[in-house]
C-alpha positions as CSV (number, residue, x, y, z in Angstrom):
1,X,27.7,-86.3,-26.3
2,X,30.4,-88.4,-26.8
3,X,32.2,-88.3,-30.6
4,X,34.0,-92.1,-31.3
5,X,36.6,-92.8,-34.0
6,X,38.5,-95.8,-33.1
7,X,36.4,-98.2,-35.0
8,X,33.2,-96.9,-36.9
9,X,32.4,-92.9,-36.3
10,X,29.5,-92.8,-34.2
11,X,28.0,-89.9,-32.0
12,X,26.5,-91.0,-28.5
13,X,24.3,-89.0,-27.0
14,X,23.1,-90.1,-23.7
15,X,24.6,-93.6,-24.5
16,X,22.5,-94.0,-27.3
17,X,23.7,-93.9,-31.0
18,X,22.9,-90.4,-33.0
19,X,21.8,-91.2,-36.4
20,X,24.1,-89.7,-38.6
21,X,22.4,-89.5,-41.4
22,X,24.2,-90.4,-45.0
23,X,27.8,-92.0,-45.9
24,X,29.0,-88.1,-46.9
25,X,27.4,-86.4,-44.1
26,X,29.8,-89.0,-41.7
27,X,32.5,-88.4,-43.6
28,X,32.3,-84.8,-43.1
29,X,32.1,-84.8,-39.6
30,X,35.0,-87.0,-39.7
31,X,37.5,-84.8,-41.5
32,X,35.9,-82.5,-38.7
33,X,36.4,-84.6,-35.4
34,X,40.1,-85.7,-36.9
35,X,40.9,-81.5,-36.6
36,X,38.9,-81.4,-33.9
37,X,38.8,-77.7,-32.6
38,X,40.6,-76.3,-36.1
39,X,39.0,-75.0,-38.6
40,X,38.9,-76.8,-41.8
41,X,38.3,-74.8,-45.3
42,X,35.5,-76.0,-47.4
43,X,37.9,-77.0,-50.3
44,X,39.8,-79.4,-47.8
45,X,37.1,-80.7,-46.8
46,X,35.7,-81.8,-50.2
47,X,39.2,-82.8,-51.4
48,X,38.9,-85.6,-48.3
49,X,35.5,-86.8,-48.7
50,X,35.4,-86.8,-52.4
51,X,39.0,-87.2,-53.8
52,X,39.6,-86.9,-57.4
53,X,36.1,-87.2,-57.8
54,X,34.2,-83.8,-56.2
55,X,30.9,-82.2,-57.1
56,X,30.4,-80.2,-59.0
57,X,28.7,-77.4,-56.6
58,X,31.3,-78.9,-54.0
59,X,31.0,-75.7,-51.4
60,X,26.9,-76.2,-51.0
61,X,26.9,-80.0,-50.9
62,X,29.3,-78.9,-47.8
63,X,26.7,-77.0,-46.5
64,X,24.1,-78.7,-46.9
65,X,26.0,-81.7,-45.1
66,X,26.8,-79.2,-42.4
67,X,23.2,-78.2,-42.1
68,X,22.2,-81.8,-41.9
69,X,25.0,-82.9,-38.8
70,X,24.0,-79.6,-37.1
71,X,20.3,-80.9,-37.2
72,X,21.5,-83.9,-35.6
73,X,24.4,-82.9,-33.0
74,X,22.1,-79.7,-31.8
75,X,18.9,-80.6,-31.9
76,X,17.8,-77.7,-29.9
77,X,19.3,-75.0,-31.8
78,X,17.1,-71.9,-33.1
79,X,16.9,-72.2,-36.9
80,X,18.8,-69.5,-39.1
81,X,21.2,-68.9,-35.5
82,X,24.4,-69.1,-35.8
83,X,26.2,-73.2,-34.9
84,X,28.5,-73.2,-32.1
85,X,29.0,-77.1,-31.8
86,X,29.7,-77.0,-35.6
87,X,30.7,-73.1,-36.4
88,X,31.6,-71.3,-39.3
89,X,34.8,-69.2,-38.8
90,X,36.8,-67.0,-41.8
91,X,39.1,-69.9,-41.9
92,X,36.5,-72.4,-42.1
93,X,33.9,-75.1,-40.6
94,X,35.4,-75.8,-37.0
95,X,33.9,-78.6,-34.5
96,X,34.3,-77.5,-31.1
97,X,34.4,-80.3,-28.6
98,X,34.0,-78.2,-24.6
99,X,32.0,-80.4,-22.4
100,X,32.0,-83.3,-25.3
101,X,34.5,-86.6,-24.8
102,X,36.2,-88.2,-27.5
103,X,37.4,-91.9,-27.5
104,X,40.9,-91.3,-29.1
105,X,41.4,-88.0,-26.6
106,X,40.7,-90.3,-23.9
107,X,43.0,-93.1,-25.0
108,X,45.9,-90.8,-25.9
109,X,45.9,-89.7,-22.8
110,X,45.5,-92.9,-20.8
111,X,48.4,-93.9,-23.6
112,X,50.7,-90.9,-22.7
113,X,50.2,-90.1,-18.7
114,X,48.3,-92.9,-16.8
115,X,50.9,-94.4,-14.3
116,X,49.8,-98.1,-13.9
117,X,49.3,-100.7,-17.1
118,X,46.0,-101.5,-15.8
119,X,44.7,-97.5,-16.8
120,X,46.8,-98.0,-19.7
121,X,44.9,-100.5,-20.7
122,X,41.6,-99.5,-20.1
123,X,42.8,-96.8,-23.1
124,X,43.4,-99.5,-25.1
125,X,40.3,-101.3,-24.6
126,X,38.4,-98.1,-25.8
127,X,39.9,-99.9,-29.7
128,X,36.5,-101.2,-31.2
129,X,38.6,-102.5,-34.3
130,X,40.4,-100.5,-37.6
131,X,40.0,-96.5,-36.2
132,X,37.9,-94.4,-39.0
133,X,36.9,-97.9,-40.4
134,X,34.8,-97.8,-43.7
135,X,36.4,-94.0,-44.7
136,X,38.7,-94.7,-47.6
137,X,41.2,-91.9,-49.5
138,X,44.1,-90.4,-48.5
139,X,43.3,-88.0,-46.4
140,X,41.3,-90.9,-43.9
141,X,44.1,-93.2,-44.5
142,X,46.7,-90.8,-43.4
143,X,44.6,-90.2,-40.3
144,X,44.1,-93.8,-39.8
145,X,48.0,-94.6,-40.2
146,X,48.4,-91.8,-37.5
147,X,46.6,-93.2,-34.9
148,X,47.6,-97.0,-35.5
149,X,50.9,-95.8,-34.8
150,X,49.9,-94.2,-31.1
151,X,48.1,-97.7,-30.9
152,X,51.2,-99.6,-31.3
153,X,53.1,-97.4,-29.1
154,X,50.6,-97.4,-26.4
155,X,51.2,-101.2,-26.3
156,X,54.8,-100.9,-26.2
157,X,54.3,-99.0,-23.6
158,X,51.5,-101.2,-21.6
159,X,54.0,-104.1,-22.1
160,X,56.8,-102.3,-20.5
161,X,55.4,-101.1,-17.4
162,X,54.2,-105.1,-17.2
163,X,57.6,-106.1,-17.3
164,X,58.6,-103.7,-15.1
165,X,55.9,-105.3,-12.5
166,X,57.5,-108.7,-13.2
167,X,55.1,-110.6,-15.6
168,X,57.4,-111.7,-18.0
169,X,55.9,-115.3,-18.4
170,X,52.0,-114.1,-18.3
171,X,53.1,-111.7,-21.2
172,X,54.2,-113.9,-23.6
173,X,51.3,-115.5,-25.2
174,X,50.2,-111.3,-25.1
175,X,53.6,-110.3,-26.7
176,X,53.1,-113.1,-29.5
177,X,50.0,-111.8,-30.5
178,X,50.8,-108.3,-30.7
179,X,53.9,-109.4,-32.8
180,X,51.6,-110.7,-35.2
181,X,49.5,-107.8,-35.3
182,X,52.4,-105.0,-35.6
183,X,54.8,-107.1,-37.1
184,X,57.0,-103.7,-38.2
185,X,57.2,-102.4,-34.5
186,X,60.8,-103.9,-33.1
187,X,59.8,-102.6,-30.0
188,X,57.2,-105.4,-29.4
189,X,59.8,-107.9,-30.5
190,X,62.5,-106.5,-28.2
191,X,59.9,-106.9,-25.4
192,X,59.0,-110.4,-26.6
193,X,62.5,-111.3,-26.4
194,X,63.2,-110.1,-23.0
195,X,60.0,-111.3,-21.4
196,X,61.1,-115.1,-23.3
197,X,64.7,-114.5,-21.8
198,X,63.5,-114.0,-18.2
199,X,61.1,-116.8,-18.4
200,X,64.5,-118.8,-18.7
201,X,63.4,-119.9,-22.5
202,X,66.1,-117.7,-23.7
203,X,67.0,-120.2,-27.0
204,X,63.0,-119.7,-27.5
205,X,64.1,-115.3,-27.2
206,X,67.3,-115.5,-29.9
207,X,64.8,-117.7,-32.3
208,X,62.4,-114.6,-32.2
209,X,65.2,-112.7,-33.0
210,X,66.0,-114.5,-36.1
211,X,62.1,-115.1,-37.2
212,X,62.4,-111.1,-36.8
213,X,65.6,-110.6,-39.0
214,X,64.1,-113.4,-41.4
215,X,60.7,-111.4,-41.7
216,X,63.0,-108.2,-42.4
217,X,65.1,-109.0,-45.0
218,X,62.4,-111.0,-46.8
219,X,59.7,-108.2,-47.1
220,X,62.4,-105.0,-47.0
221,X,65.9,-106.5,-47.9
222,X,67.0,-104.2,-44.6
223,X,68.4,-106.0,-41.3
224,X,67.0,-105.0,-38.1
225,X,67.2,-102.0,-36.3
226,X,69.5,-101.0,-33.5
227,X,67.0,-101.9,-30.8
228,X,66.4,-105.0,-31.8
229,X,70.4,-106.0,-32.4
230,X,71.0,-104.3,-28.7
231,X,68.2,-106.3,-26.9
232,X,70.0,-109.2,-29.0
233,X,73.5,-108.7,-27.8
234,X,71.7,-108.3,-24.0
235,X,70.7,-111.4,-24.2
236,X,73.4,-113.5,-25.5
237,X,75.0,-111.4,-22.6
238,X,72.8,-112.3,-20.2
239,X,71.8,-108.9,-19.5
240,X,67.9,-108.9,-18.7
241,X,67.4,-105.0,-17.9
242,X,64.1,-103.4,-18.3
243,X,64.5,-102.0,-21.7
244,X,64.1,-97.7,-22.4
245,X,60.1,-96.9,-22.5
246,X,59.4,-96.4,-25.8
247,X,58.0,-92.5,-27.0
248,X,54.7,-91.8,-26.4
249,X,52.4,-91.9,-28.9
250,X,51.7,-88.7,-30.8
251,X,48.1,-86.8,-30.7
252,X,45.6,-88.4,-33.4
253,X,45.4,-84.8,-35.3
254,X,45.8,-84.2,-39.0
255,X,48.1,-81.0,-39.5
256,X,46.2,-77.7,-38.9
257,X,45.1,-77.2,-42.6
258,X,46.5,-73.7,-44.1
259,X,44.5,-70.2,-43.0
260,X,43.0,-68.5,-45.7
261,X,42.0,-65.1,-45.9
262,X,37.7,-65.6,-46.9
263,X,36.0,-62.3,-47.2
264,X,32.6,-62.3,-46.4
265,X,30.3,-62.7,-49.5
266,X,27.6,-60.6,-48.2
267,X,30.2,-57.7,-46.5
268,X,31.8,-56.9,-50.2
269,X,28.2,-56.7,-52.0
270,X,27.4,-54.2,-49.6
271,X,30.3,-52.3,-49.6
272,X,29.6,-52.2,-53.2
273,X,26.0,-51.8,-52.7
274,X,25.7,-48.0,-50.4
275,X,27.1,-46.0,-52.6
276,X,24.6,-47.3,-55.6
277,X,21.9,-47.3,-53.5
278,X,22.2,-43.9,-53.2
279,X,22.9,-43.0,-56.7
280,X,19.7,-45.4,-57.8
281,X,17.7,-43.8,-55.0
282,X,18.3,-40.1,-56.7
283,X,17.9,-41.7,-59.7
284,X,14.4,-43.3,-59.4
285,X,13.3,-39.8,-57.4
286,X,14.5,-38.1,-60.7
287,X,12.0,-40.4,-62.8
288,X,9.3,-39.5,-61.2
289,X,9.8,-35.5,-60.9
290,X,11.4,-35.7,-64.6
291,X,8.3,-37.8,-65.4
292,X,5.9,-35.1,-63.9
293,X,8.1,-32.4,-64.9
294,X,7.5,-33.4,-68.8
295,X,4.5,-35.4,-68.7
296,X,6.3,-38.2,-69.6
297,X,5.0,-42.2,-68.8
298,X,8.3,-43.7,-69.8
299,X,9.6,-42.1,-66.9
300,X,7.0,-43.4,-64.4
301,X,7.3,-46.5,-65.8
302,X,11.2,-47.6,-65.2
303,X,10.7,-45.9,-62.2
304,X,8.0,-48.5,-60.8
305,X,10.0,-51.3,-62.4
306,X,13.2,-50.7,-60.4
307,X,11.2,-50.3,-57.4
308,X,9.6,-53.4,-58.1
309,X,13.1,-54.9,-58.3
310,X,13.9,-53.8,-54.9
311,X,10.9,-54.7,-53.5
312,X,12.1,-58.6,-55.5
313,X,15.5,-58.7,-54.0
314,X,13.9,-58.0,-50.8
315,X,11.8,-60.7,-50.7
316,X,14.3,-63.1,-51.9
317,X,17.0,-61.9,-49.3
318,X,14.0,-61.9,-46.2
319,X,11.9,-64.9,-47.3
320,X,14.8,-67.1,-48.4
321,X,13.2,-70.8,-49.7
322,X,16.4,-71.9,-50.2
323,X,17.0,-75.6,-48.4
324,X,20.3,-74.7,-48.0
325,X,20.8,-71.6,-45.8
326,X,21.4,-72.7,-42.1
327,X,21.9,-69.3,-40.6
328,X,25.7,-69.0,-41.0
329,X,26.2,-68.5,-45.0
330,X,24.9,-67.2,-48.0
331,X,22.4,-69.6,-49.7
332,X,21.2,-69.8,-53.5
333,X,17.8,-67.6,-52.4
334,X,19.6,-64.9,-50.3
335,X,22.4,-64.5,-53.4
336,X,20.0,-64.1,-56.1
337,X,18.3,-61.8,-53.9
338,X,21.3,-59.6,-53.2
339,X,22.4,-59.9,-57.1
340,X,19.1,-58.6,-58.1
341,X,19.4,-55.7,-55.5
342,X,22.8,-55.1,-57.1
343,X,21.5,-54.9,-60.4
344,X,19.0,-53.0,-59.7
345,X,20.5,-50.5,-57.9
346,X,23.5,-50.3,-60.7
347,X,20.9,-50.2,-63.4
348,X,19.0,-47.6,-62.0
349,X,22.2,-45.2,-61.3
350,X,23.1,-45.8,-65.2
351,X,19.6,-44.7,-66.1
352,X,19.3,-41.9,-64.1
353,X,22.3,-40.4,-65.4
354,X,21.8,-41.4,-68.9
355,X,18.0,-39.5,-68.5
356,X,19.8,-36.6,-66.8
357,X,22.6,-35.6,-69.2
358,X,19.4,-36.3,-72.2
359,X,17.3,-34.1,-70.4
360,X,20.0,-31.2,-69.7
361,X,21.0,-31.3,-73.9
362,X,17.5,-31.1,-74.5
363,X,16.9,-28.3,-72.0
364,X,20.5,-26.7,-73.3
365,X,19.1,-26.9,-77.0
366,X,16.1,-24.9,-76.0
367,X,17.7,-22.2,-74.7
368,X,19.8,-21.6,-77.5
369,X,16.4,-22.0,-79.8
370,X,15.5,-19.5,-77.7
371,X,18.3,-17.2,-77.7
372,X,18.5,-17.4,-81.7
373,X,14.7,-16.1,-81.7
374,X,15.4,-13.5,-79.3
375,X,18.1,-11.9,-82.1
């Protein structure tokens, strides 16, 4: 498959577009794709789709979304087994890419490595317009601001190694453009201004200078930057050099999202469970020889009903209805199955000991009847 975020997300599979499903669902598997191969917790993840506006049962609509893009992405994938193209991990939901290409992967590194302008600009032609377009908050703009900056750097650095080849007149109209389009990045202007000066239109190269300044102090009340006023005094100089290549751009990641500890749900209630389950277990064995013992129904009685709750959370815990369960967490079903174990098993241990210490006075009580008669 092939994951694409600079323009609308989209998943092609085969060449052919993968039906994402809802608005949310993409959203979610772009907060995943921008931390591509780090794990994102579910709180993150909810904080950047939703904003100040989450659900209320935030961590299930997460998994439900999850469910839904796993559905789609692996098709093929045994229900109720584990994801491994979208996994669960302690630290949270983690997309992992191996044998998967990714447009902005591709175009960083025709952006950072590729020797020739013409590979660095096939990187640049991977653009398909605004990266992450129709995501909106903070966390997507952030993103987005992320990789616009490796976009403009990338065509600093396409226009250098063209100057460097000699096409200082070709790149003008180019330069003009990209001016227009980044008008904040002086490195575009510096390059604009050398590729005017060499073309001999070097009044045309000091007047781009000034529009520059002009546009500076108008919108920031702040002059222009070093390289701009040094590929200024070049000029007036004379001095036509190739100019530094600018820094590549930086990888299009979000910052790995803090680790947090997450024990599993279903570890603890069994760690708490064993030593219950052993206690109810003597427990409901007492009912029935207590029950037998003393002819007592009662007894029989709470002893069938807490083995009818077992028998309940069972069910609940093997069956699980619940739409939400997709192998890797614990859904609504398989909790209130597991709660009702609990409870049971809890209850039961209570009761038995309650009937126990009962049925010890009352046998304790007799003997001492006994013992009076006996004087």
């Amino acid at each position: 498959m092939r994951f694409e975020m600079l323009g609308e997300v989209r998943v092609l599979r085969d060449g052919a577009p993968v039906d994402l499903g809802p608005a949310k669902q993409r959203a979610v598997l772009a907060v995943l794709l921008v931390n591509a191969g780090r794990a994102v917790p579910t709180h993150q993840i909810v904080d950047a789709v939703w904003g100040d506006e989450p659900p209320g049962n935030g961590a299930n609509v997460v998994q439900k979304h999850i469910a839904g893009l796993r559905r789609v992405l692996d098709p093929d994938r045994a229900p109720r087994t584990p994801g491994e193209l979208v996994a669960l991990t302690p630290a949270g939901y983690v997309l992992r890419l191996e044998g998967h290409t990714v447009d902005a992967h591709e175009f960083t590194e025709a952006a950072t490595r590729a020797p020739t302008a013409e590979l660095v600009r096939a990187g640049l032609a991977l653009w398909r317009g605004e990266a992450l377009a129709g995501l909106t908050g903070p966390f997507f703009d952030s993103a987005r601001a992320r990789l616009a900056e490796g976009h403009a750097t990338a065509w600093e650095r396409w226009a250098e190694l063209e100057l460097g080849r000699g096409r200082d007149a070709a790149l003008v109209p180019e330069l003009a453009r990209l001016v227009e389009q980044f008008p904040l990045r002086e490195g575009l202007r510096a390059h604009l201004m050398i590729a005017l000066a060499r073309s001999g239109r070097q009044a045309e190269a000091l007047a781009a200078f000034r529009s520059a300044r002009d546009y500076l102090v108008e919108q920031f009340g702040t002059e222009p930057g070093e390289l701009l006023q040094a590929t200024h005094r070049r000029i007036l100089r004379g001095d036509q050099a190739p100019l530094p290549p600018p820094a590549a751009p930086a990888l299009p990641y979000a910052d790995p999202p803090p680790v947090r500890l997450r024990i599993p749900y279903v570890e603890v209630l069994f760690a708490v469970l064993t030593p219950l389950v052993t206690f109810a277990t003597g427990a409901r064995i007492y009912f029935v020889y207590a029950a037998a013992h003393h002819r007592d129904r009662r007894l029989f009685v709470a002893a069938a009903v807490y083995a009818g709750l077992v028998v309940t959370g069972f069910v609940f815990m093997v069956v699980d209805p619940s739409p939400l369960d997709d192998g890797d967490d614990v859904s609504g079903a398989e909790a209130a199955g597991i709660s009702i174990f609990l409870a049971s098993a809890l209850l039961a241990a209570i009761h038995g000991a309650v009937v126990a210490t009962h049925q010890a006075g009352v046998a304790a009580l007799a003997a001492a009847s006994a013992r009076g008669r006996g004087r």
